[in-house]
Backbone atoms as SQL, in Angstrom:
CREATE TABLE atoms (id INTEGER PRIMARY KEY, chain TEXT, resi INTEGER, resn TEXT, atom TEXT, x REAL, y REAL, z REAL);
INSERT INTO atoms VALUES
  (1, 'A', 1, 'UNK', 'N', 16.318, -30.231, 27.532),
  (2, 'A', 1, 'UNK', 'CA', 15.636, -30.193, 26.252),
  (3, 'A', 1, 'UNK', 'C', 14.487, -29.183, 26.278),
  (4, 'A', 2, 'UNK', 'N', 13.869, -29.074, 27.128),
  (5, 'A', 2, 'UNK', 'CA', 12.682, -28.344, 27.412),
  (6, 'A', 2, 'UNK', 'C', 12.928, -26.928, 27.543),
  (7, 'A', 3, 'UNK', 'N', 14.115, -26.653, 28.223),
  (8, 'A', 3, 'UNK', 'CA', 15.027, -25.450, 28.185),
  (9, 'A', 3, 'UNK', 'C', 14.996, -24.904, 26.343),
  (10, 'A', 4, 'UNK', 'N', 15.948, -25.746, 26.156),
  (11, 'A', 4, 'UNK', 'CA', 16.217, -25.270, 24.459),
  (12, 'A', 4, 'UNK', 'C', 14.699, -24.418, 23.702),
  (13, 'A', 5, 'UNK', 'N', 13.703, -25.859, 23.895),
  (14, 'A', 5, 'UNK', 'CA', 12.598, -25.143, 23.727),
  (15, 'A', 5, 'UNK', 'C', 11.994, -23.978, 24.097),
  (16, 'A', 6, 'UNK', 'N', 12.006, -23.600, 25.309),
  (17, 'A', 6, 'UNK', 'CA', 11.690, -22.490, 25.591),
  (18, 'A', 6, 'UNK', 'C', 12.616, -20.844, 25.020),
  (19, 'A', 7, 'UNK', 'N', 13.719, -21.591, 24.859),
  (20, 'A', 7, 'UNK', 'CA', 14.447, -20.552, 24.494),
  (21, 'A', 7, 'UNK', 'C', 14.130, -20.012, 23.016),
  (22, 'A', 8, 'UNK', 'N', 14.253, -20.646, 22.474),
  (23, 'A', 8, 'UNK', 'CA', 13.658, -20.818, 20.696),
  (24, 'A', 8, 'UNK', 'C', 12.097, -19.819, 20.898),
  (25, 'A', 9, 'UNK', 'N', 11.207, -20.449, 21.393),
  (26, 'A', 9, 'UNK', 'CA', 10.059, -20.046, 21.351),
  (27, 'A', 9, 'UNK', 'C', 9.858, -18.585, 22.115),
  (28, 'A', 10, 'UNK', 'N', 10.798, -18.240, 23.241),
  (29, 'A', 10, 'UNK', 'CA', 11.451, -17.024, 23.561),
  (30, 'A', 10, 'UNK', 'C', 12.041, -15.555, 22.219),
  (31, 'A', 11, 'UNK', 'N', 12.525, -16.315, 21.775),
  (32, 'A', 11, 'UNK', 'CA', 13.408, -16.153, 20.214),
  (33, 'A', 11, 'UNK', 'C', 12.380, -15.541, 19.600),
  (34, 'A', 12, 'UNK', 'N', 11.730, -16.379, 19.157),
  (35, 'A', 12, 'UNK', 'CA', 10.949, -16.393, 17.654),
  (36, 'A', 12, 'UNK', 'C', 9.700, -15.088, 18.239),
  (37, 'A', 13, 'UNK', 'N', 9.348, -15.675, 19.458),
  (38, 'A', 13, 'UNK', 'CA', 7.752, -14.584, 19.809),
  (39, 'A', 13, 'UNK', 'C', 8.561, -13.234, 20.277),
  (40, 'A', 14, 'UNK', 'N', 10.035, -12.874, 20.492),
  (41, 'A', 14, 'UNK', 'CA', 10.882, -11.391, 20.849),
  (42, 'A', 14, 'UNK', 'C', 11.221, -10.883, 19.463),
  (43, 'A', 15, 'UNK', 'N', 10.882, -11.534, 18.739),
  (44, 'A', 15, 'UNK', 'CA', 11.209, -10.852, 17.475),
  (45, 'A', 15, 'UNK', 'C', 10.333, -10.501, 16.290),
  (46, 'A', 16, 'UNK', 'N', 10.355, -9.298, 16.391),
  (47, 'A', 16, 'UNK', 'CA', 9.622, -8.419, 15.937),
  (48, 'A', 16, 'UNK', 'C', 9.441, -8.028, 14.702),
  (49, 'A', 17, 'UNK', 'N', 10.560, -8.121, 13.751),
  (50, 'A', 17, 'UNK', 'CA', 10.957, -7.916, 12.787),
  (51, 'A', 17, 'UNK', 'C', 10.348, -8.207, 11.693),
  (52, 'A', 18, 'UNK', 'N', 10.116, -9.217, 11.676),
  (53, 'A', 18, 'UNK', 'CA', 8.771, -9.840, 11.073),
  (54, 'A', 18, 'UNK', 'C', 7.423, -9.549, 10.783),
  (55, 'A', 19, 'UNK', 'N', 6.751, -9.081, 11.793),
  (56, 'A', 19, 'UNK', 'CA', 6.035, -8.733, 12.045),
  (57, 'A', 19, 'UNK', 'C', 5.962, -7.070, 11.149),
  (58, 'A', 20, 'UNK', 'N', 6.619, -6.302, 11.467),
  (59, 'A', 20, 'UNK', 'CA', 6.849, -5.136, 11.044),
  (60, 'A', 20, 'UNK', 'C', 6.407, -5.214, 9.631),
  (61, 'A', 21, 'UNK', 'N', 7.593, -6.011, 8.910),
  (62, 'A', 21, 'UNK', 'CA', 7.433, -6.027, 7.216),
  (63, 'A', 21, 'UNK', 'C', 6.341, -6.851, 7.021),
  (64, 'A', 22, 'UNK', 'N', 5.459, -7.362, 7.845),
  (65, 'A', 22, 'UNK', 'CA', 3.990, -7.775, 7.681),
  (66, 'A', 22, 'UNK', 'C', 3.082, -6.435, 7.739),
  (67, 'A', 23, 'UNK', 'N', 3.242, -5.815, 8.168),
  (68, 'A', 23, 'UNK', 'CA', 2.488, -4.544, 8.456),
  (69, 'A', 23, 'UNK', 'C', 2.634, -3.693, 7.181),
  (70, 'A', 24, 'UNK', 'N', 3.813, -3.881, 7.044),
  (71, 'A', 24, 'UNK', 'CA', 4.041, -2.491, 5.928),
  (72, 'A', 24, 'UNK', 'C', 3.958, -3.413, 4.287),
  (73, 'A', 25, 'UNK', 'N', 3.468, -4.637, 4.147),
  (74, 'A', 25, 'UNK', 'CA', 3.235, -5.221, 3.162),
  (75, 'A', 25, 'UNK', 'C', 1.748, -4.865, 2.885),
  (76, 'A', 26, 'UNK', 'N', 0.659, -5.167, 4.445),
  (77, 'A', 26, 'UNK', 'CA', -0.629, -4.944, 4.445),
  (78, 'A', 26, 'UNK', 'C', -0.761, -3.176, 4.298),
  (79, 'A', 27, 'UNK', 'N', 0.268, -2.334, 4.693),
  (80, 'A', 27, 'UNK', 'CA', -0.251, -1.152, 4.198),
  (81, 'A', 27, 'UNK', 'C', 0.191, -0.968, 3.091),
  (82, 'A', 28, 'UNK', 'N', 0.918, -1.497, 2.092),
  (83, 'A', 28, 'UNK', 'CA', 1.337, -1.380, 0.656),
  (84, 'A', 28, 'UNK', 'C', -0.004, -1.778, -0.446),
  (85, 'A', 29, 'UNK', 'N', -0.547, -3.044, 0.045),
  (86, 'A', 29, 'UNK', 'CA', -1.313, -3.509, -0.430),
  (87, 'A', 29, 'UNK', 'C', -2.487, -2.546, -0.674),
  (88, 'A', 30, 'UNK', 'N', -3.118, -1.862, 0.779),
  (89, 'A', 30, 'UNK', 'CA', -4.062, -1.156, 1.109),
  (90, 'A', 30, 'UNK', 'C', -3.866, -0.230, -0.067),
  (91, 'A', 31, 'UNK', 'N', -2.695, 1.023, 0.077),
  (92, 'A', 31, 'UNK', 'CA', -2.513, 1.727, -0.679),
  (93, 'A', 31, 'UNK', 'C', -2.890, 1.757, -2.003),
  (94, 'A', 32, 'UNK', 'N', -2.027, 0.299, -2.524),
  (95, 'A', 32, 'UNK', 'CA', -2.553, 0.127, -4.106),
  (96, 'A', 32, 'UNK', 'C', -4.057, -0.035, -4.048),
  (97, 'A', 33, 'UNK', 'N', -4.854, -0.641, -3.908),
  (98, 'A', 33, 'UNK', 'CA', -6.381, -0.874, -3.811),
  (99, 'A', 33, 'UNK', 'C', -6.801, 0.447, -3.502),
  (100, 'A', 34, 'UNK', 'N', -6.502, 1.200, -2.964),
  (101, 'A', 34, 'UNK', 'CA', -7.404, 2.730, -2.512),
  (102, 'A', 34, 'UNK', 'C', -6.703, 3.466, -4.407),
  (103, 'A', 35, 'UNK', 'N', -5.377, 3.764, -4.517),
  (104, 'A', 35, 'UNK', 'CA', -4.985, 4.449, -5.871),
  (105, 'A', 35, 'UNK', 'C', -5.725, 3.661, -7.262),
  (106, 'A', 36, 'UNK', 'N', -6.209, 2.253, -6.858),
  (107, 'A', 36, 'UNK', 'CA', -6.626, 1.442, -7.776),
  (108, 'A', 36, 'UNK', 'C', -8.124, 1.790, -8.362),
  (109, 'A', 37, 'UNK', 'N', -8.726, 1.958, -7.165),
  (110, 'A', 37, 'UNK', 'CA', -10.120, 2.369, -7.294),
  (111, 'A', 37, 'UNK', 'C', -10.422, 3.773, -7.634),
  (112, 'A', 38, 'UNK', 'N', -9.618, 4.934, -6.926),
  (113, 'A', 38, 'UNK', 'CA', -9.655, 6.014, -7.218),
  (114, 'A', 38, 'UNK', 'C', -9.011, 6.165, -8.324),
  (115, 'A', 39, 'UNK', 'N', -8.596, 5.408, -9.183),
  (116, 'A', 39, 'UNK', 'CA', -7.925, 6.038, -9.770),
  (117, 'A', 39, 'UNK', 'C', -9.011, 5.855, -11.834),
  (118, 'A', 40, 'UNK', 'N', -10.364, 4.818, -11.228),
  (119, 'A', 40, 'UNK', 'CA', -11.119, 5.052, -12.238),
  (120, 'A', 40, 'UNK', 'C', -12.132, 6.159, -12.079),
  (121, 'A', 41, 'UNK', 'N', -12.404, 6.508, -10.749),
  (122, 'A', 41, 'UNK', 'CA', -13.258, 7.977, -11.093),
  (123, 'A', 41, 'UNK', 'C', -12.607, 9.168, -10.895),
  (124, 'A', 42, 'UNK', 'N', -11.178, 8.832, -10.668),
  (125, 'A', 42, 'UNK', 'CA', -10.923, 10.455, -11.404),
  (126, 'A', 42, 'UNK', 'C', -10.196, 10.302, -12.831),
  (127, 'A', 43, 'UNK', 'N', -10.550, 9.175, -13.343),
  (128, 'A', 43, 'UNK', 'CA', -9.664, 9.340, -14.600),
  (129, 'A', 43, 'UNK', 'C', -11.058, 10.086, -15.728),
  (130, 'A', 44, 'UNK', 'N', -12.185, 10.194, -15.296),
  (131, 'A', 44, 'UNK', 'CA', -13.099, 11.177, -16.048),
  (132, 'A', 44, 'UNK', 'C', -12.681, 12.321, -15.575),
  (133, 'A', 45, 'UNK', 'N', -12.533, 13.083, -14.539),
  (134, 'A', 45, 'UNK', 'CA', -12.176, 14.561, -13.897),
  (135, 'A', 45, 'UNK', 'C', -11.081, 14.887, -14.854),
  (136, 'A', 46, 'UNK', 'N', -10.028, 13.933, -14.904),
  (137, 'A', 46, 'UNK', 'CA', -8.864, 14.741, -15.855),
  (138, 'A', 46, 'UNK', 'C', -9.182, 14.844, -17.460),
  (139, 'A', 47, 'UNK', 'N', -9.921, 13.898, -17.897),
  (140, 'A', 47, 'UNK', 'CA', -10.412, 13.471, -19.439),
  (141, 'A', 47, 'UNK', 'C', -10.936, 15.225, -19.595),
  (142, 'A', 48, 'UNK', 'N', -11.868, 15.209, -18.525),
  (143, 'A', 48, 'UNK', 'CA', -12.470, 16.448, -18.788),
  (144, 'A', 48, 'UNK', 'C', -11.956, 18.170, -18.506),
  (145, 'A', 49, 'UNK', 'N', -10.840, 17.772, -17.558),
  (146, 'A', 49, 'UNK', 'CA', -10.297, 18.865, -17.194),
  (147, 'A', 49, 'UNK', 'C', -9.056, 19.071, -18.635),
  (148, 'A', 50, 'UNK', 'N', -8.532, 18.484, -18.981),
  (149, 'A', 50, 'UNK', 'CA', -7.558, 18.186, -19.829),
  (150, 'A', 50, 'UNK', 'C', -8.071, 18.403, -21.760),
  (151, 'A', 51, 'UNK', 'N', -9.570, 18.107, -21.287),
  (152, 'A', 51, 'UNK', 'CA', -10.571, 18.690, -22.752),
  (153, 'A', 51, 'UNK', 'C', -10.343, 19.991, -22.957),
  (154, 'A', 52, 'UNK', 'N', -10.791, 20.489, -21.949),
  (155, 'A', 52, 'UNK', 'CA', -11.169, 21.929, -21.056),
  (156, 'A', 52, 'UNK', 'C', -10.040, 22.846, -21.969),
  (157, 'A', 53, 'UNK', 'N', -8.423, 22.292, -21.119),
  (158, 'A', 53, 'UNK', 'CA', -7.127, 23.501, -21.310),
  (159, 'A', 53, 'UNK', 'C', -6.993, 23.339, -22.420),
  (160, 'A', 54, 'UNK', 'N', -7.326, 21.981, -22.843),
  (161, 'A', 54, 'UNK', 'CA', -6.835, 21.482, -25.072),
  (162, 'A', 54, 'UNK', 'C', -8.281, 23.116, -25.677),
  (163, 'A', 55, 'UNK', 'N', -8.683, 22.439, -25.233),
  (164, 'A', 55, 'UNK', 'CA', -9.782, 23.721, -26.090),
  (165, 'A', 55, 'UNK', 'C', -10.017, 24.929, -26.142),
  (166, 'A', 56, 'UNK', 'N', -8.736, 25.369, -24.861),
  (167, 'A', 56, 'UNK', 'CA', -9.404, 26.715, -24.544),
  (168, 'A', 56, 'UNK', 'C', -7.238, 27.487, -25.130),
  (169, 'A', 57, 'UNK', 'N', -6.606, 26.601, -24.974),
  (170, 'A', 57, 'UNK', 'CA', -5.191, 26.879, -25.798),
  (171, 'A', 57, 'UNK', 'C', -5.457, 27.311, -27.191),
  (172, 'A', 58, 'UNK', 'N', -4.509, 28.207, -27.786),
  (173, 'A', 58, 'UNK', 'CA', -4.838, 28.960, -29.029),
  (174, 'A', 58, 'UNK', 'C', -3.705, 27.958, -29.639),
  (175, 'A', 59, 'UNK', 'N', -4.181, 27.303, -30.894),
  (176, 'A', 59, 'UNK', 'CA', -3.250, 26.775, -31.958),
  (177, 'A', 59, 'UNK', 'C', -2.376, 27.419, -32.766);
C-alpha cells in the first residue's frame, strides 16, 4: 500500500505539465496588466498625434 503511494506521489511531483500552463497563465495575466495600464497613458500620445495628421491633411 505504501508502495502505491509512493508511486502516485512520484507521478504527480514528475509531472510537469502543469506547472508549465501555470506559468504561462501568470505570464498572460502579467501581460494584460502591463497593456492595461499602458495603454491609458498612451491613449493621450495618439489623441494627440492623430489631432496632429487630421489637421495637417488637406480636405
Amino acid at each position: 500500500m505504501l508502495d502505491l503511494v509512493l508511486v502516485s506521489v512520484r507521478r504527480v511531483l514528475g509531472d510537469r505539465r502543469g506547472i508549465s500552463a501555470i506559468e504561462y497563465g501568470v505570464l498572460g495575466a502579467v501581460v494584460v496588466v502591463a497593456v492595461a495600464a499602458l495603454s491609458t497613458q498612451v491613449d493621450g500620445v495618439f489623441d494627440k498625434v492623430f489631432s496632429t495628421i487630421t489637421a495637417k491633411v488637406p480636405t
